[in-house]
C-alpha positions as CSV (number, residue, x, y, z in Angstrom):
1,X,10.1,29.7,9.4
2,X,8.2,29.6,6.1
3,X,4.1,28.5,6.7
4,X,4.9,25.5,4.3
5,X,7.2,24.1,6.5
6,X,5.6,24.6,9.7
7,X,2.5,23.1,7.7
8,X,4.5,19.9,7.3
9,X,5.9,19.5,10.6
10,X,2.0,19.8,12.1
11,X,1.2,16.9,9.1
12,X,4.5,14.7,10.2
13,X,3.1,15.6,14.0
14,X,-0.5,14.1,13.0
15,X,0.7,11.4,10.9
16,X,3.1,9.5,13.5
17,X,0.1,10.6,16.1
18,X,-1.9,8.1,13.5
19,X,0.5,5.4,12.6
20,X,2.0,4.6,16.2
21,X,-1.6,2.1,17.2
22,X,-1.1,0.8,13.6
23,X,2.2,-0.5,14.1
24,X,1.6,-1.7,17.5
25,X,-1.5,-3.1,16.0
26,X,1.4,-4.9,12.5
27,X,-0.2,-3.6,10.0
28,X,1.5,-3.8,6.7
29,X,4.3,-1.1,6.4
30,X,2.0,-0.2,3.0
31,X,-0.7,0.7,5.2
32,X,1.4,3.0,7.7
33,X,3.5,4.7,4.8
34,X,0.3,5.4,3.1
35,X,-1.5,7.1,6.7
36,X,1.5,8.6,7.2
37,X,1.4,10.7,3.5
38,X,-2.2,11.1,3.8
39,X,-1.5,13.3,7.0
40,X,1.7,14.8,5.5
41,X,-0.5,16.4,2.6
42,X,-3.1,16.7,5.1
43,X,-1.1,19.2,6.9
44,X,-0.6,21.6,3.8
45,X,-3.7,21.2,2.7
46,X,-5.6,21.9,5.8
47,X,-3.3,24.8,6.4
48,X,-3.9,26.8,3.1
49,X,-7.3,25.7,2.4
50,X,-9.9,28.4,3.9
51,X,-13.6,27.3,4.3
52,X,-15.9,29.8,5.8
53,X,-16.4,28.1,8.6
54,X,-14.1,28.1,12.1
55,X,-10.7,26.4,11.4
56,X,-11.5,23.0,13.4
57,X,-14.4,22.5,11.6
58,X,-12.6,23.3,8.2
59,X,-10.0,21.1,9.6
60,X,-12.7,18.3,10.2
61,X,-14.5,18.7,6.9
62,X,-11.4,18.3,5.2
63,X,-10.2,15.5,7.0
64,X,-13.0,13.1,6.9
65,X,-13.8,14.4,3.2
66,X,-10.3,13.0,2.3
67,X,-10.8,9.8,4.9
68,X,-13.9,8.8,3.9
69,X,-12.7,7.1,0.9
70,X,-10.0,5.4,2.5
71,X,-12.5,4.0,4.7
72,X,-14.9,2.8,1.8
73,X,-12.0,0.8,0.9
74,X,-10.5,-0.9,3.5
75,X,-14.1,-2.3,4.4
76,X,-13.7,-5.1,1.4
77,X,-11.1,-6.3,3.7
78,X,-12.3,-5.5,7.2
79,X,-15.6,-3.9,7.7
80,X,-14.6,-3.2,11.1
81,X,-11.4,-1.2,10.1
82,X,-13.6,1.9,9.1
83,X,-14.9,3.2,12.1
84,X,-11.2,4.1,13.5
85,X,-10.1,5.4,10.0
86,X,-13.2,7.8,10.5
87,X,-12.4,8.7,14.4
88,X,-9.0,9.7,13.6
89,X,-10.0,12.0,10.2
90,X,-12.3,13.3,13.2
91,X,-9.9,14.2,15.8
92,X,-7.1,14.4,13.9
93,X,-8.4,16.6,11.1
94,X,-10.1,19.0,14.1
95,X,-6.8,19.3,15.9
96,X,-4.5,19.8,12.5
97,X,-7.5,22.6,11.7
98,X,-7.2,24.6,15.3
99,X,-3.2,24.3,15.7
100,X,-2.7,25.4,11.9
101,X,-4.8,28.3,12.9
102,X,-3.3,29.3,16.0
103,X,0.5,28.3,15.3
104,X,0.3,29.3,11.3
105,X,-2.6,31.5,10.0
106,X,-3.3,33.8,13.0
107,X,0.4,33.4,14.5
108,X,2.0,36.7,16.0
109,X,4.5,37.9,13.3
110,X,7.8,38.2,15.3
């Protein structure tokens, strides 16, 4: 299977990971579409993209680098809505970083 593919399935992985508490939570269908993407790209991105630096961390750095934003916003609605936007670029980005690296980058070749 091509690395590009396998790199979106990890981002659709990480994205419905994400938006399952926010539709249990009803946020607008804007809002779960748009976390959903942001992990899809994630995905590639974090899979092709090589810091020098271990791949969770790269993962990580990525993650909140693209999150952080997204968390600046939403506070002019809810101030409050930041700090899980930033735990889940955390975890998230970490665990997209370390699978990409074990299931994609450093994968046996068959």
């Amino acid at each position: 299977m091509p690395k590009y593919i396998k790199a979106l399935l990890l981002g659709t992985a990480a994205g419905i990971i994400d938006v399952i508490p926010m539709v249990f939570q009803g946020l607008s269908w804007q809002a779960n579409v748009s976390a959903f993407l942001h992990w899809l790209a994630l995905g590639i991105i974090i899979t092709f993209a090589r810091l020098p630096m271990p791949a969770w961390l790269s993962g990580l750095t990525i993650a909140m680098l693209t999150g952080i934003p997204t968390a600046v916003y939403v506070t002019e609605h809810d101030s409050f809505s930041a700090i899980p936007i930033l735990i889940s670029s955390a975890v998230l980005g970490a665990a997209l970083g370390l699978m990409t690296d074990k299931l994609i980058v450093n994968a046996p070749k068959p």
